[in-house]
C-alpha positions, 0 to 999 in steps of 0.5 A, a space after each residue: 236458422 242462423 239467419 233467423 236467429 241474428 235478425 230476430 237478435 238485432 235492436 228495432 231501431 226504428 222502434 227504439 228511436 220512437 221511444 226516445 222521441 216520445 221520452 225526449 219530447 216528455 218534461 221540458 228539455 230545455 230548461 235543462 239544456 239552457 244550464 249546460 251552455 258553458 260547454 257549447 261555448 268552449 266547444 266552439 272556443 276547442 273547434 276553432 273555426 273560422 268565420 263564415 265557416 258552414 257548421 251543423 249541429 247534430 242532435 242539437 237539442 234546444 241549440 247550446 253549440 248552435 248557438 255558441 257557433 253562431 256567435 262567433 259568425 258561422 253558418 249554423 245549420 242545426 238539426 234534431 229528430 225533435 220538432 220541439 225542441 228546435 223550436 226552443 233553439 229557434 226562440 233562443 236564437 232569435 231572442 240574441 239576435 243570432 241567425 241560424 237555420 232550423 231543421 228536422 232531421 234524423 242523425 242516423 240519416 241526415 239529409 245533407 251532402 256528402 262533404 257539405 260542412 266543414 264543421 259537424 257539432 254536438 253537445 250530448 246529443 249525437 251521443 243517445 242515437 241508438 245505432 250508435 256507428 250509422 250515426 258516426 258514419 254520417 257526421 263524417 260523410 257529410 263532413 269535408 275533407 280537413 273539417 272538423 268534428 266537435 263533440 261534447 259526451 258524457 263519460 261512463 265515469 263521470 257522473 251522468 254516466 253513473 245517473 244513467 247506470 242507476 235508473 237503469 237498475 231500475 227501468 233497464 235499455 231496450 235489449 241489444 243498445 249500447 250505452 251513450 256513454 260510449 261516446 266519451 271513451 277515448 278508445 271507442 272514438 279512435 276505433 269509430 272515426 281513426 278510419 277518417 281521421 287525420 288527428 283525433 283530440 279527446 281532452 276530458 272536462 267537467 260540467 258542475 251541477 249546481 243544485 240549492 239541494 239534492 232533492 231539488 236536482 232530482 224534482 228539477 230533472 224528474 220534472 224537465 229531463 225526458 229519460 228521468 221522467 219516463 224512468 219515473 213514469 215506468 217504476 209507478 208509486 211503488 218504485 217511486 222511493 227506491 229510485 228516489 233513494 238510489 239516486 240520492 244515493 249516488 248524488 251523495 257519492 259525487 257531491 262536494 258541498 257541505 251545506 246541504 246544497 248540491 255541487 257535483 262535478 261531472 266528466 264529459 269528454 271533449 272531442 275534436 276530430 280532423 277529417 282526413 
């Protein structure tokens, strides 16, 4: 009996996962991700790898590290469970000339060899797998002994992670998932990766969100970003304004404009880890 009681209490991440598929395949990430590239490009600068290093990009979305990383003439290899939006990195890439190779894959079961790269990245993506461990354990298998993981994650604090706590008030997660926000907490990254680590760095930085206004950072995201629109979706007409008003709310809390405009600076944790 205790038995059947732990199995029917574990998370469907099978499940879970098609969900978030569908919501991040929703509005049109990448007209969100293009805006975040600053913090693919100073984790690359943070990463500090050599030239013709192999690097694969976890969850890369529309490729902001993919991109960073193959700027500075790695061997990019750069994968998400979303067809989409590899396409949109592979329209960026070929756009600026860059070469990178484009891959389908799930960051819970990556289809690579143990030790294949010396260099495993993510930009807020790794950080929404469900299975929050298995993910972990696979960036560090497939990563060489002395190579690097590089990540970049939204913090719990920070503002992101406070936008996801609101609309999760109004349309709650899956039961049994843990927050992404996880991933930015310096003490759950020691007790996930300290086992495979020779030095773990967690320096904490901010991505300034710069919007002509709060109701356009809201109509923008409601449009493009998956969760928000899903969010929307669920709450209907009826829960439309008291969303709108929560999230106005919290805006105003973080925002440091007087002019009406929007400038809101928001905590994400950038990881370094060196595989022992």
């Amino acid at each position: 009996m205790n038995v059947m009681t732990s199995v029917s209490n574990s998370p469907d991440f099978t499940a879970i996962k098609s969900k978030q598929n569908a919501a991040w395949s929703s509005g049109d990430y990448k007209k969100i991700g293009v805006t975040l590239q600053i913090t693919g490009e100073e984790l690359a600068e943070a990463a500090n790898l050599a030239a013709g290093s192999r690097v694969l990009d976890v969850a890369a979305g529309n490729g902001n590290a993919t991109l960073a990383f193959a700027r500075r003439w790695c061997d990019v290899t750069s994968t998400d469970y979303v067809a989409a939006l590899l396409e949109g990195g592979r329209r960026r890439a070929n756009a600026e000339c860059l070469t990178a190779d484009f891959r389908v894959a799930d960051a819970e079961d990556l289809p690579f060899k143990d030790g294949e790269f010396d260099g495993v990245v993510s930009t807020f993506g790794v950080m929404f797998t469900p299975n929050q461990k298995l993910a972990a354990s696979e960036m560090v298998r497939v990563c060489r002994n002395g190579g690097k993981i590089a990540m970049a994650n939204w913090t719990s604090e920070g503002f992101i992670g406070a936008m996801f706590r609101t609309m999760g008030k109004h349309v709650p997660p899956p039961p049994g998932t843990k927050s992404p926000a996880l991933w930015g907490d310096r003490r759950w990254i020691g007790e996930t990766f300290e086992h495979a680590a020779g030095s773990i760095s967690t320096t904490i930085k901010q991505f300034n969100f710069r919007y002509a206004s709060p109701q356009q950072f809201i109509a923008f995201f409601r449009t493009y970003y998956g969760p928000m629109n899903k969010a929307f979706g669920a709450v209907g007409v009826e829960g439309e304004k008291a969303l709108t008003d929560d999230l106005l709310a919290l805006i105003d809390g973080y925002n440091e404009a007087a002019d009406g405009s929007m400038f809101v600076p928001s905590d994400y944790a950038e990881v370094i880890i060196e595989k022992a």
